[in-house]
FITIGU-572816 format. One record per residue (C-alpha): residue in one letter; z, y, x. Coordinates in steps of 0.02 Angstrom, whole numbers, padded with zeros to 5 digits, always signed. Each point is the difference from the previous one (the first is absolute). Layout:
% FITIGU-572816
AZYX...
//
This chain:
% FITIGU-572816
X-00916-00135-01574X+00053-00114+00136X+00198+00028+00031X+00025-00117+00150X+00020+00181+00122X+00176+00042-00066X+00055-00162+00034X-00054-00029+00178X+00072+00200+00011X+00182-00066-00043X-00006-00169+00105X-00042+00128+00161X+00149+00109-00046X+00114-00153-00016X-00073-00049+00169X+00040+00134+00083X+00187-00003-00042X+00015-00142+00074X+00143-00044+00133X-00073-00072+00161X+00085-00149+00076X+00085+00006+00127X-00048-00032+00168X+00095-00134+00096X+00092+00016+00166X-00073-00034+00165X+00060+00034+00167X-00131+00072+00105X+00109+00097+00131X+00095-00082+00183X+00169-00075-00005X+00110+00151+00066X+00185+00008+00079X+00098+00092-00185X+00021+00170+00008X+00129+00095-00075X-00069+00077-00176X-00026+00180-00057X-00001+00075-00169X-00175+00109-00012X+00065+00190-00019X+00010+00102-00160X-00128+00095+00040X-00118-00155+00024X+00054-00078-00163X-00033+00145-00076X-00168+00006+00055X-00014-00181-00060X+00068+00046-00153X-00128+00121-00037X-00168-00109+00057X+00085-00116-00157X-00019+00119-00127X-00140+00060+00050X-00095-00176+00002X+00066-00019-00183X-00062+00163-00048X-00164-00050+00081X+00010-00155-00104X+00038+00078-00179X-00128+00129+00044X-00131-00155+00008X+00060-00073-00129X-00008+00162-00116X-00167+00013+00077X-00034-00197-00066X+00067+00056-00189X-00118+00165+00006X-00160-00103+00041X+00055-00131-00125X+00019+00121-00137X-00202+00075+00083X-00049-00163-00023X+00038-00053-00166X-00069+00187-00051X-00148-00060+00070X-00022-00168-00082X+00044+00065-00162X-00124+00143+00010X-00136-00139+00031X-00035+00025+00192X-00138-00083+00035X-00161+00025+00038X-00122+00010+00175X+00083+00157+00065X+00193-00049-00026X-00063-00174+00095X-00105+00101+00128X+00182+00109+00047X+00105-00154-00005X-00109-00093+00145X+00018+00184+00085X+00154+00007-00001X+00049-00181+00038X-00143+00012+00163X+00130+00155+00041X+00138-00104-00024X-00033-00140+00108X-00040+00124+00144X+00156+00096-00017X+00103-00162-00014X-00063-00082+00151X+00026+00176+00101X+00175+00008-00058X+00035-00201+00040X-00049+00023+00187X+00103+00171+00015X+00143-00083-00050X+00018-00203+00026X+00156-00016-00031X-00041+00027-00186X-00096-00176+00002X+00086-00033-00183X-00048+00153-00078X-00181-00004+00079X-00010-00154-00083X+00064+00063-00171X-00129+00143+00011X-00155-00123+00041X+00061-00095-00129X-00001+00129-00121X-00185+00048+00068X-00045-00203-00051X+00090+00020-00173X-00111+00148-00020X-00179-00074+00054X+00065-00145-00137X+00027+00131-00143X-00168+00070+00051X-00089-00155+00006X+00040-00038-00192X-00023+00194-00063X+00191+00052-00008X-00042+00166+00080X+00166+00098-00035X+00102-00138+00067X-00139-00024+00161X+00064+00195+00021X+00183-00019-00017X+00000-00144+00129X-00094+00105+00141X+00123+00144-00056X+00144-00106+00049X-00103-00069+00176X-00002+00183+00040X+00178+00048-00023X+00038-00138+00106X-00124+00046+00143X+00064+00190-00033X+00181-00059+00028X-00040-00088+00149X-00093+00125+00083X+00138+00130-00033X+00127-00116+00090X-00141-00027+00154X+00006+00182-00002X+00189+00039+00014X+00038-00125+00127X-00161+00057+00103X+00112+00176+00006X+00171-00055+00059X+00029-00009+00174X+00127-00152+00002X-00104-00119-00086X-00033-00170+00067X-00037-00170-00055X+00033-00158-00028X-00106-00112+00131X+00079-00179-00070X-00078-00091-00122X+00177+00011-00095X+00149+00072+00069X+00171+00014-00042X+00104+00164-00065X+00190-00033+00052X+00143+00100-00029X+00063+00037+00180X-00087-00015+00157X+00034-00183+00011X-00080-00195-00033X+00158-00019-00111X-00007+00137-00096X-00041-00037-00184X-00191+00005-00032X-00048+00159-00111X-00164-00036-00056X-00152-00084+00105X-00151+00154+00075X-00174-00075-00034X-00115+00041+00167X-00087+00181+00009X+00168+00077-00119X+00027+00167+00073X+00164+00046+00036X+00103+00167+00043X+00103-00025+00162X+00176+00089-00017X+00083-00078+00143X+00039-00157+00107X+00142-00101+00058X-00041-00069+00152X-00171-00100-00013X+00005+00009-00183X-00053+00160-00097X+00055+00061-00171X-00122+00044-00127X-00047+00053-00175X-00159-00060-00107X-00082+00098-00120X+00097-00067-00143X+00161+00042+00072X+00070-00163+00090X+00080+00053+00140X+00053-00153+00139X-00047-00054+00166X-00140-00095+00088X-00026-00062+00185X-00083+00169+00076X-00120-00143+00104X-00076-00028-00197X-00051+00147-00037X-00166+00118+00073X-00062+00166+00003X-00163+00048-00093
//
């Protein structure tokens, strides 16, 4: 029996732990007069707080989720899955995939890398087809839905809150206080949605899903 599934199995999981770089600065925002700087409020960085565990938990949930279909998968190539139907529900479920993938990509763009990972995964999973690894073929769409799943979940909550808007920039910089010299926090990638706590004169404080919490130019951001 051909072992090659397993391995490919363990390369995805080590993939997926992976740190992304990251990205560099760029100013996309007017030169502004300084303002004086204020500290976001408890309440707010408690908020912030919270959207940062939860994303973790959301990650070690998927990544639980990753272990589980590895452990499916290996079940599966040991137990000899092969065969016209197990290929006939693999190219199912990877046609699924793909749809479900692109949905969740255009719902929310500012997920570009992980829509990429996903369709990646999809590609993996066509080439694990292609030379008869069908448990493996499985595990990869598995992981391409996940993804897509995650995604769509996020589209969904910031499609519910109110105070949303979003990044309109190509790249746009995070800051500490309302203020072109005030230390850069991280850099928003265009389409991000953001929750809008508060401004400071023509520069608005708000919190990402992840739980950075800074300000932006109010002029770069959008409504829906």
């Amino acid at each position: 029996m051909h072992r090659a599934g397993p391995i490919v199995v363990l390369a995805a999981l080590a993939a997926a732990c992976a740190t992304p770089k990251p990205l560099p600065r760029a100013e996309s925002s007017p030169a502004l007069a300084p303002a004086a700087v204020i500290a976001p409020t408890p309440e707010i960085q408690r908020r912030a707080d919270a959207d940062r565990v939860r994303a973790l938990e959301l990650e070690i949930e998927r990544l639980h989720a990753d272990l589980r279909a590895a452990e499916e998968t290996l079940l599966a190539v040991e137990s000899g899955m092969r065969g016209a139907q197990g290929r006939a529900e693999a190219v199912s479920a990877l046609a699924e995939a793909r749809i479900q993938v692109d949905r969740a990509a255009r719902r929310a763009p500012w997920r570009a890398d992980e829509a990429r990972e996903a369709r990646e995964k999809l590609a993996e999973a066509d080439r694990q087809l292609a030379v008869g690894h069908i448990g493996s073929a499985v595990f990869f769409v598995s992981r391409a839905s996940r993804i897509a799943s995650s995604l769509a979940a996020e589209a969904d909550r910031v499609a519910s809150d109110p105070k949303t808007q979003f990044v309109r920039a190509a790249r746009v910089n995070l800051r500490e206080g309302p203020s072109q010299e005030s230390a850069v926090l991280a850099v928003l990638p265009a389409r991000l949605p953001v929750l809008v706590e508060g401004s400071e004169g023509e520069w608005s404080l708000v919190r990402t899903a992840t739980g950075r919490v800074g300000f932006v130019h109010t002029g770069l951001l959008e409504g829906r």
